[in-house]
C-alpha positions as CSV (number, residue, x, y, z in Angstrom):
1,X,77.0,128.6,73.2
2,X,78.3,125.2,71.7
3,X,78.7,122.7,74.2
4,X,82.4,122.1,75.7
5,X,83.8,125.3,73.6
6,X,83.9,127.1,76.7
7,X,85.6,126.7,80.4
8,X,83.5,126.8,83.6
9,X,85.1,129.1,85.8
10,X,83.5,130.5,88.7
11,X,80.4,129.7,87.6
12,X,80.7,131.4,84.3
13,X,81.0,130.1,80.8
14,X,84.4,131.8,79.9
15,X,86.0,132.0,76.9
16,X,89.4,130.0,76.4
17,X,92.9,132.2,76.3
18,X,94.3,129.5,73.9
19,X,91.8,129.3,71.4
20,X,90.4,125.7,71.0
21,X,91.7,121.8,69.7
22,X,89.6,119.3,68.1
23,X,88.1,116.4,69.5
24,X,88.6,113.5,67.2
25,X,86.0,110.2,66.8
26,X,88.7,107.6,67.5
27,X,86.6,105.5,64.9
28,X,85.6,107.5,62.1
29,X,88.8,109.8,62.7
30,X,86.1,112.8,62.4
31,X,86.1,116.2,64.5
32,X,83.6,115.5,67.5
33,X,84.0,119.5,68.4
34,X,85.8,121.5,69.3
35,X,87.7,121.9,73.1
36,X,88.8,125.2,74.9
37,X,92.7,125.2,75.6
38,X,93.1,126.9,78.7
39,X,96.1,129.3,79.9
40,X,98.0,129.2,83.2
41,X,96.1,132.3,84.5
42,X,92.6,130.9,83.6
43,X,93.8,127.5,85.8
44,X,94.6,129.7,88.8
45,X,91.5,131.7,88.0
46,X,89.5,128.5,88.2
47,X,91.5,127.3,91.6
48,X,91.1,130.7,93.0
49,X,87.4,130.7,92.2
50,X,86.9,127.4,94.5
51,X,89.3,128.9,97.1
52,X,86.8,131.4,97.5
53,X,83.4,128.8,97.3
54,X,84.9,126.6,99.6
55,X,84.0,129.0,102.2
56,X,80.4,129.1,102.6
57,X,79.7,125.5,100.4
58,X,81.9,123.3,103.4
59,X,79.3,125.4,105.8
60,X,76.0,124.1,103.9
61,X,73.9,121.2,105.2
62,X,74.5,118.0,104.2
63,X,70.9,118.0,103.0
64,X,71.2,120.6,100.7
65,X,74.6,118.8,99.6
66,X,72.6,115.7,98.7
67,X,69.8,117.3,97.0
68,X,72.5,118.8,94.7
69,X,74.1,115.8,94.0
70,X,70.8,113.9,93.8
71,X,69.5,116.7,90.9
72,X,72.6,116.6,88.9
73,X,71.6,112.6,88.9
74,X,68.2,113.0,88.1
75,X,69.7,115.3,84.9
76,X,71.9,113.4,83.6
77,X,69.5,110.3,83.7
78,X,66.9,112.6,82.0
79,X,69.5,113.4,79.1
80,X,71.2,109.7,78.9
81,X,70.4,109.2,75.4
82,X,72.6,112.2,74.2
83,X,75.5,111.7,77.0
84,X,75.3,108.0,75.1
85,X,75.8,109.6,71.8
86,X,78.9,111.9,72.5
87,X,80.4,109.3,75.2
88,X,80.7,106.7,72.1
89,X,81.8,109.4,69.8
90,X,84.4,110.5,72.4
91,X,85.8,107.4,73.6
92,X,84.9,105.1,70.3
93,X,83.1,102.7,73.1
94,X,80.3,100.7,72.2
95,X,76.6,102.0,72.4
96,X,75.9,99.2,75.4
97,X,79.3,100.0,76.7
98,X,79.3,104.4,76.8
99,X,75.3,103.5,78.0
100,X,75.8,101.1,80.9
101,X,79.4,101.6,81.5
102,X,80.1,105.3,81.4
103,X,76.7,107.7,81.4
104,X,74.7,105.0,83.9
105,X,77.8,104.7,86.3
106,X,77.9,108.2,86.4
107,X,74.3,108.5,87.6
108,X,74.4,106.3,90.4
109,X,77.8,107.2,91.5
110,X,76.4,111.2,92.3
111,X,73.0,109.3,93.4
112,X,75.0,107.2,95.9
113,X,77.0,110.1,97.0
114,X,73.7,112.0,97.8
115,X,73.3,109.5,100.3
116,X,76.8,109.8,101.4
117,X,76.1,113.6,102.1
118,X,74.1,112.3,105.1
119,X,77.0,109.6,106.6
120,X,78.0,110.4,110.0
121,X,80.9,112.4,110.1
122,X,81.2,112.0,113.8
123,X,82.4,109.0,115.7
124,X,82.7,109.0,119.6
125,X,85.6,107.4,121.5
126,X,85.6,105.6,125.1
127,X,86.4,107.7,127.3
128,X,89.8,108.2,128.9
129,X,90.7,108.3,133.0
130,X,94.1,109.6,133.5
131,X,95.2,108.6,137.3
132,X,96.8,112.1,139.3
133,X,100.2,112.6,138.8
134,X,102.7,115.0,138.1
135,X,100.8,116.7,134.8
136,X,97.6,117.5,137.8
137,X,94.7,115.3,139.2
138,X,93.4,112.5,138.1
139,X,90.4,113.3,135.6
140,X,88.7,111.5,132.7
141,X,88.5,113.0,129.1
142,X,86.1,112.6,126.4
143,X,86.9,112.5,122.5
144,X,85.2,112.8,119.1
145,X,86.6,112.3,116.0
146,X,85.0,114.6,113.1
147,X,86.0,114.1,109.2
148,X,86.0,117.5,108.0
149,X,86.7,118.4,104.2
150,X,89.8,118.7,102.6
151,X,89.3,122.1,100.7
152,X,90.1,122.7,97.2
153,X,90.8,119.4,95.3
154,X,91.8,119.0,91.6
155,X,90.4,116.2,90.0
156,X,92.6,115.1,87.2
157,X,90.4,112.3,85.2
158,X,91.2,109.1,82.7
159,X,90.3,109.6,79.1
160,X,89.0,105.3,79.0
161,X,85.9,107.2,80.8
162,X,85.0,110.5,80.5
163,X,81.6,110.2,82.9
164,X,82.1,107.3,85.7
165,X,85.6,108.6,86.3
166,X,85.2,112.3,87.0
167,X,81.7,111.4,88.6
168,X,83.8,108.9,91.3
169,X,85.7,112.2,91.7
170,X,83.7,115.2,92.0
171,X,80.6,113.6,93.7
172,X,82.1,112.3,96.9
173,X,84.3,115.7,97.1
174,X,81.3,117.8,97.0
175,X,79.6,115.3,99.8
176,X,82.3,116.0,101.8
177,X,81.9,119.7,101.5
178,X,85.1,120.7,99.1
179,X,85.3,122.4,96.1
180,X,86.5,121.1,93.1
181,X,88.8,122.1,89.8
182,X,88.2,119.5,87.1
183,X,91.1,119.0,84.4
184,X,89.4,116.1,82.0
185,X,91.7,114.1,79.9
186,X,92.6,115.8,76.6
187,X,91.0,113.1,74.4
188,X,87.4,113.3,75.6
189,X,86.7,116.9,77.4
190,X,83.6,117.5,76.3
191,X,81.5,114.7,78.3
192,X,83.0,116.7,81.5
193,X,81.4,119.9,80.3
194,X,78.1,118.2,79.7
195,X,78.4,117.0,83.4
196,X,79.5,120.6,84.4
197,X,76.0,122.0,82.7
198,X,74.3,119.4,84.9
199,X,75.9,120.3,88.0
200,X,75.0,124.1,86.7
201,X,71.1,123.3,86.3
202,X,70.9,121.6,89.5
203,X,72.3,124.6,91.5
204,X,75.2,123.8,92.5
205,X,76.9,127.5,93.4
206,X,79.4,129.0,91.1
207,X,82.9,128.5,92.7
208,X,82.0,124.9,94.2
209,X,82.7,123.1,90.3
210,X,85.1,124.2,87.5
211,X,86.3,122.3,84.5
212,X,89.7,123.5,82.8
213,X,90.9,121.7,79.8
214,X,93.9,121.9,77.5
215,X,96.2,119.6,75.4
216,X,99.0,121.2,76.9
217,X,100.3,119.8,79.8
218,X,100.8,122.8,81.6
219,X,97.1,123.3,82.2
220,X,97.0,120.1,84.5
221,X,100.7,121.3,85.7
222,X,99.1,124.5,86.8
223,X,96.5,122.8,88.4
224,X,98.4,120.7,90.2
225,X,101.0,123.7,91.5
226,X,98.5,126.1,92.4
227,X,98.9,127.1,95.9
228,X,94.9,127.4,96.1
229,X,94.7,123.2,96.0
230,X,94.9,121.3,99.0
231,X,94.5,118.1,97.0
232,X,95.1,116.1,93.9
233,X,92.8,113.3,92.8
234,X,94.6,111.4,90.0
235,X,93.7,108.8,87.4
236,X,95.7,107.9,85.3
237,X,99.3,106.4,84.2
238,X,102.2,105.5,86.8
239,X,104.3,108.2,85.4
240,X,102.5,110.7,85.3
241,X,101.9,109.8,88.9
242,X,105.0,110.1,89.7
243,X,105.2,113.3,88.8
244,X,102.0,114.3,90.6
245,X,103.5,113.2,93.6
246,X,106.5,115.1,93.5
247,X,104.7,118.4,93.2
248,X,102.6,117.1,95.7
249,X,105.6,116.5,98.4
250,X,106.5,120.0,97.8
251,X,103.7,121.2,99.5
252,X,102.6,118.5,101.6
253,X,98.9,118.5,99.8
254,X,96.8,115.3,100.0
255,X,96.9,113.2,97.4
256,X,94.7,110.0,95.7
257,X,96.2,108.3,92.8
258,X,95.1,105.6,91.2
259,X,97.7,104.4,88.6
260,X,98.7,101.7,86.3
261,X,97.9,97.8,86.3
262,X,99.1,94.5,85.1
263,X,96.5,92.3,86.7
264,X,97.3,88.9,87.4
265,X,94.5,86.3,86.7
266,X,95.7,83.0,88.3
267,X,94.3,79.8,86.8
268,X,95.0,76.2,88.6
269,X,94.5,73.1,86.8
270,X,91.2,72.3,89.2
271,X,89.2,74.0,87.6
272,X,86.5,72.2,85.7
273,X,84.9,72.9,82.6
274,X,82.6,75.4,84.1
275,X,85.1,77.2,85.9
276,X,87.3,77.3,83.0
277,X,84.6,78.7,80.7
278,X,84.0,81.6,83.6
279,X,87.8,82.3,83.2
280,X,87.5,82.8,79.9
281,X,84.7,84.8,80.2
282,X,86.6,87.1,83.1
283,X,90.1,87.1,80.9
284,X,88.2,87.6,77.9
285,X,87.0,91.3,79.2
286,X,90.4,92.7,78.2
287,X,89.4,92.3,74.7
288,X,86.0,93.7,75.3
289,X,85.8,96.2,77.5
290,X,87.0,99.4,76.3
291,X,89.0,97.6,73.9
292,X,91.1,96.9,77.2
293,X,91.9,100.2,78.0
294,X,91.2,99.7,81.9
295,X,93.9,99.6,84.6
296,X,91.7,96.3,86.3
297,X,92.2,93.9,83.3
298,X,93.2,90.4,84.0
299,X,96.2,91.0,81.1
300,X,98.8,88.1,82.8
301,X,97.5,85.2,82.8
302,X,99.3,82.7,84.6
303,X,98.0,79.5,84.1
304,X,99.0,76.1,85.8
305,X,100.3,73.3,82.6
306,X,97.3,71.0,82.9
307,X,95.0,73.8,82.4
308,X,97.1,75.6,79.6
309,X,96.0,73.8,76.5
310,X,92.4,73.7,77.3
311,X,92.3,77.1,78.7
312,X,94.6,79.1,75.2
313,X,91.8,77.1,73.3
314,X,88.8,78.2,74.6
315,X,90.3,82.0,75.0
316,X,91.1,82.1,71.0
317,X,87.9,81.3,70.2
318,X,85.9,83.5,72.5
319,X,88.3,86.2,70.8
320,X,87.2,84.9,67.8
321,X,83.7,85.4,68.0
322,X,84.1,89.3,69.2
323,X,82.9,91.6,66.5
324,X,85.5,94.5,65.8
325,X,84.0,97.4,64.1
326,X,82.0,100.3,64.3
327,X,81.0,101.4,68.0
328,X,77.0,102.6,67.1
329,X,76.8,99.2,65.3
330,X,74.1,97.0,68.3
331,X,76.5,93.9,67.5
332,X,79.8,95.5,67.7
333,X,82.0,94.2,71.1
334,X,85.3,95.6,70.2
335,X,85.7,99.4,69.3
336,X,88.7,101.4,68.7
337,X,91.5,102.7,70.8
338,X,91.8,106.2,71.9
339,X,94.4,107.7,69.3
340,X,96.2,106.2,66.7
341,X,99.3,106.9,68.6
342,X,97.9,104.5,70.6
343,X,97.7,101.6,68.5
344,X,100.5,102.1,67.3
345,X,102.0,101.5,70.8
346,X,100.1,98.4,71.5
347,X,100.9,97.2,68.1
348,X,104.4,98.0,69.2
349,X,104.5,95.6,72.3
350,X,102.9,92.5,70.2
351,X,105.8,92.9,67.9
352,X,108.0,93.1,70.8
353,X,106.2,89.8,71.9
354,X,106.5,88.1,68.8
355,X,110.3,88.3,68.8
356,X,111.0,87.1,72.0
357,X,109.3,84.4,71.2
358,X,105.2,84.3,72.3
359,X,103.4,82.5,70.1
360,X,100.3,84.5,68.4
361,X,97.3,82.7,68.7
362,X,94.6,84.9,67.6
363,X,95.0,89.0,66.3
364,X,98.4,90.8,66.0
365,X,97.4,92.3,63.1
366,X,95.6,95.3,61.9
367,X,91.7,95.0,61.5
368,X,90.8,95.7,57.3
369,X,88.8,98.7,58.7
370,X,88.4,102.0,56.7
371,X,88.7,104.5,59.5
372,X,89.5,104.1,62.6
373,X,91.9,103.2,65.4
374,X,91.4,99.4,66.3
375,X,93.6,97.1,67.4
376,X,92.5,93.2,67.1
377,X,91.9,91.6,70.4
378,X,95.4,89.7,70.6
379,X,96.4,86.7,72.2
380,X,99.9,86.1,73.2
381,X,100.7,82.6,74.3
382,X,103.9,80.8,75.4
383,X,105.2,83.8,77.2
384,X,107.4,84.1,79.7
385,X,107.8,86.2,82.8
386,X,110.6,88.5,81.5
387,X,108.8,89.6,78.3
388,X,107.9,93.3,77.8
389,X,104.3,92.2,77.4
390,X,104.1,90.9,80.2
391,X,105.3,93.3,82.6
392,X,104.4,96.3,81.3
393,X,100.5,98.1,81.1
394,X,99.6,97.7,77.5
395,X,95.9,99.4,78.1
396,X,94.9,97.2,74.8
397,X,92.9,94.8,73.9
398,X,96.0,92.2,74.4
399,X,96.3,89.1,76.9
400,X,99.8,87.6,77.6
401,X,99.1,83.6,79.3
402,X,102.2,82.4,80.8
403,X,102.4,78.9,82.0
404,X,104.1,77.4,84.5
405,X,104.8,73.6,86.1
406,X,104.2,72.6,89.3
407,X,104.6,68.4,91.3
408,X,102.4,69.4,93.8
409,X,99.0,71.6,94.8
410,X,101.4,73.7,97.5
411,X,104.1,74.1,95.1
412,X,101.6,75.8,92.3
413,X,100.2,78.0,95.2
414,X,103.8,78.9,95.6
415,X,104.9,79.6,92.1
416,X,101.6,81.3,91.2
417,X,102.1,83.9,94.0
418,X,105.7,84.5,93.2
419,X,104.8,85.3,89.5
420,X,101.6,87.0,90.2
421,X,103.4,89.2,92.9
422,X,106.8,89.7,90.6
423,X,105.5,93.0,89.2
424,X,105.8,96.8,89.6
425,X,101.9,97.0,90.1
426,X,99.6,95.8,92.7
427,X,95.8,97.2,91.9
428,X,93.6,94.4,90.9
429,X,94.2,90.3,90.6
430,X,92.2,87.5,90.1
431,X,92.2,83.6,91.1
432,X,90.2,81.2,89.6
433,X,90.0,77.3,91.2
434,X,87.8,74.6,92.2
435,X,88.8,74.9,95.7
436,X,87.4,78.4,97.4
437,X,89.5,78.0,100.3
438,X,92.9,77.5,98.2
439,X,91.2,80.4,96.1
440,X,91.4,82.7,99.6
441,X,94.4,81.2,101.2
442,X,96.2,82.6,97.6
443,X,94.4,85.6,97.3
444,X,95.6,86.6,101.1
445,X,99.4,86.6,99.9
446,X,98.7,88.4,96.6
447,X,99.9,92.1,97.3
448,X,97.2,93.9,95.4
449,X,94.5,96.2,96.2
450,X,91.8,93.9,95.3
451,X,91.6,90.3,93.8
452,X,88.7,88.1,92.4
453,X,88.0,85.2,93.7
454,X,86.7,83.1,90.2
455,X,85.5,86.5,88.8
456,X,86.1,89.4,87.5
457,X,83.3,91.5,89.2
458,X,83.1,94.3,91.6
459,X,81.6,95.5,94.5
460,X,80.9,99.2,94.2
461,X,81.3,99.6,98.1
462,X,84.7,97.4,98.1
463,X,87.2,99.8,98.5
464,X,89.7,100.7,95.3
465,X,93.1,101.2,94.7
466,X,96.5,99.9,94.4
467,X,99.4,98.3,96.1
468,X,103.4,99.1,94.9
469,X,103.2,101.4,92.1
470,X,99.5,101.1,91.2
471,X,98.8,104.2,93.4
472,X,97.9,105.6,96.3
473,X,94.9,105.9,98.8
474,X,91.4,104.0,98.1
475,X,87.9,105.3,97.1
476,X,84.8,104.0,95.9
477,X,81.6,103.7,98.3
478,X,82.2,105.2,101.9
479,X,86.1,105.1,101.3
480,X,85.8,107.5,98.8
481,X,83.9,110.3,101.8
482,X,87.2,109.0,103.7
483,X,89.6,109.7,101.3
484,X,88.3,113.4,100.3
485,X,88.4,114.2,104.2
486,X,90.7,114.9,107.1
487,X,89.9,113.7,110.4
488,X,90.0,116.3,113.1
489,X,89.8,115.4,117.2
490,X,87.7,117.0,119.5
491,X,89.1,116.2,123.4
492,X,87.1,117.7,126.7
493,X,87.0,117.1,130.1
494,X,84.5,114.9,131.2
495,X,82.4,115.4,134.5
């Protein structure tokens, strides 16, 4: 059997009702393989399949949970050097990026939800005394609260990364004790079989994991409707969201989205030269991580005017230095885009830029690359708020710096939070100034799900996810147990 050419239903390698869709290297525009194009029936197959596991898999131990999760990690590390391979060829990211970024985040994420098999689930509350009245004597009543799992959940993952996404998905799910029907993003399927065959060799039991795919949208429509799934985990764009949500509210099933972003990185003109360079460094990740296909980029840069000349310098020339070109090449920084659809839609909105007036500093036009989808890292100055750029998720590697005046220190806190918070999305933004406590007393007001204070970095047991139309519901470290569980009471008298 060839890799990825098959479903994983039921614990059984199935053959695909559709026939199969190629895979294509978004930088040498070559056929990576082949991918099964699932029907309708084969989708409620699979969701019927985990209906069934759910059963006797939410009854197991959490140690035998844990040692699954903590084999499949063990796997996968073992066979990192070829999860690196189709990763890049997959995604076009670079070697250093599909290593550390994609297969490595994938590891610890199942290793950290092996320990999460063995959280508390239980949590005790004071006790209650009810004084006698008209409902009976008086008495005194204990309570627990228990997190129980969900049931059947469908995990609907982001093509930008094929590994650390559905791994932020599945493994907490499975901690928790549900079952789980994996629709990967059409572009890059086949990393999510490799992760199914691991989940297979460490014993997980058949029922408990299944992977559908399908270009059509009706496979993920079908997984979505089924009346099997009790809840949808989404990544992915605010539209399709939406729509996620609807079907959702039909039913009432759970839901965790995490949508769109248009981060806003805040610069104020105290910053010195070292904290300008780290802002460069931080805004400069939109060109260089997955070619800025990631819903946390810092894309809208608002800057204050005493920092805007220094600051659209020193970002042009770090842009400058990025090599674009060939992902398996050890010096390459900026790979292709997914499809060429794609860049032709980021192209799109620097053209739109351009002739509403932002000034081009660096990029905006097409890299003189045989093959391949790339788009140059871009950078849009002189913009305003009202641009298209600006407001809208490009997922490219494009940044949009907007300045803006201020007479005093409380009047640029002011403006800076009225332009940062003037958007349709509220998942990740980012301050950067000399002064920590101006840094916080800003980043309080922002209404995002996350800001960095002068950096760009996470913490992996920070809980993720959006305000406004970014999504809905957080995960990542213990939230993620929390957000693939329903919390049940337990009341009793008490003696």
């Amino acid at each position: 059997m060839s890799l990825g050419r098959r479903l994983f239903i039921g614990g059984t390698w199935v053959e695909p009702d559709h026939g199969h869709y190629e895979v294509v290297n978004p930088a040498t525009e070559g056929v990576v393989g082949l991918a099964p194009e699932a029907s309708a029936a084969q989708v409620r197959a699979a969701t019927a399949a985990a209906r069934e596991a759910f059963a006797s898999w939410s009854r197991t131990t959490p140690e035998e949970r844990a040692g699954m999760l903590s084999r499949t990690a063990s796997i996968l590390r073992r066979d990192c050097a070829a999860h690196t391979g189709l990763a890049r060829a997959e995604t076009g990211a670079t070697t250093a990026t599909a290593r550390g970024m994609q297969v490595a985040v994938a590891v610890s994420r199942f290793q950290r939800y092996a320990k999460g098999a063995l959280e508390p689930v239980e949590a005790a509350l004071p006790p209650q005394i009810a004084e006698a009245g008209p409902m009976g004597p008086a008495a005194v009543t204990g309570a627990l609260t228990v997190r129980r799992p969900v049931g059947v959940v469908t995990c609907i993952t982001s093509y930008n990364n094929p590994w650390a996404n559905p791994a932020g998905k599945v493994a907490p799910a499975l901690a928790m004790g549900n079952t789980v029907v994996v629709k990967p993003a059409p572009q890059d399927p086949l990393s999510v079989y490799a992760m199914a065959a691991a989940l297979e060799e460490a014993g997980v039991p058949p029922g408990v994991v299944n992977v559908v795919s399908g270009a059509d949208a009706a496979v993920g429509e079908a997984a979505v409707d089924s009346p099997d799934v009790d809840m949808v985990s989404f990544t992915g764009s605010t539209a399709v969201g939406r729509r996620i949500g609807e079907a959702c509210g039909r039913d009432i099933k759970r839901q965790l989205l995490e949508l769109g972003g248009k981060g806003a990185a805040i610069v104020f003109d105290d910053v010195d030269e070292r904290g300008l360079a780290a802002a460069v460094a931080g805004i400069g990740t939109t060109f260089s991580f997955y070619s800025g296909q990631i819903c946390t980029a810092p894309t809208r840069v608002l800057v204050q005017r005493g920092a805007y000349p220094r600051l659209v310098e020193k970002l042009a020339a770090y842009a400058g230095h990025l090599k674009v070109g060939d992902p398996a090449e050890p010096d390459t920084v900026v790979g292709p885009v997914i499809s060429a659809a794609h860049r032709d839609r980021v192209e799109a909105y620097v053209e739109d830029a351009r002739k509403e007036g932002a000034r081009v500093v660096t990029g905006g036009e097409r890299p003189a690359l045989p093959t391949g989808f790339y788009v140059a890292p871009t950078l849009l100055a002189d913009c305003t708020p009202h641009m298209r750029a600006v407001r809208e998720e490009i997922f490219g590697p494009v940044v949009c710096v907007v300045p803006f005046d201020a007479a005093t220190p409380r009047e640029a806190e002011e403006t800076a939070v009225t332009l940062a918070n003037d958007s349709d999305y509220g998942l990740i933004d980012y301050v950067w100034s000399a002064d920590i406590s101006r840094a916080f007393r800003v980043a309080r007001r922002l209404r995002t799900g996350g800001v960095g204070v002068n950096t760009t970095g996470r913490n992996m047991e920070a809980p993720f996810g959006g305000f406004k139309k970014s999504g809905v519901g957080r995960d990542v470290g213990s939230y993620a147990l929390h957000a693939y569980s329903e919390l049940q009471s337990i009341v009793w008298p008490g003696g």
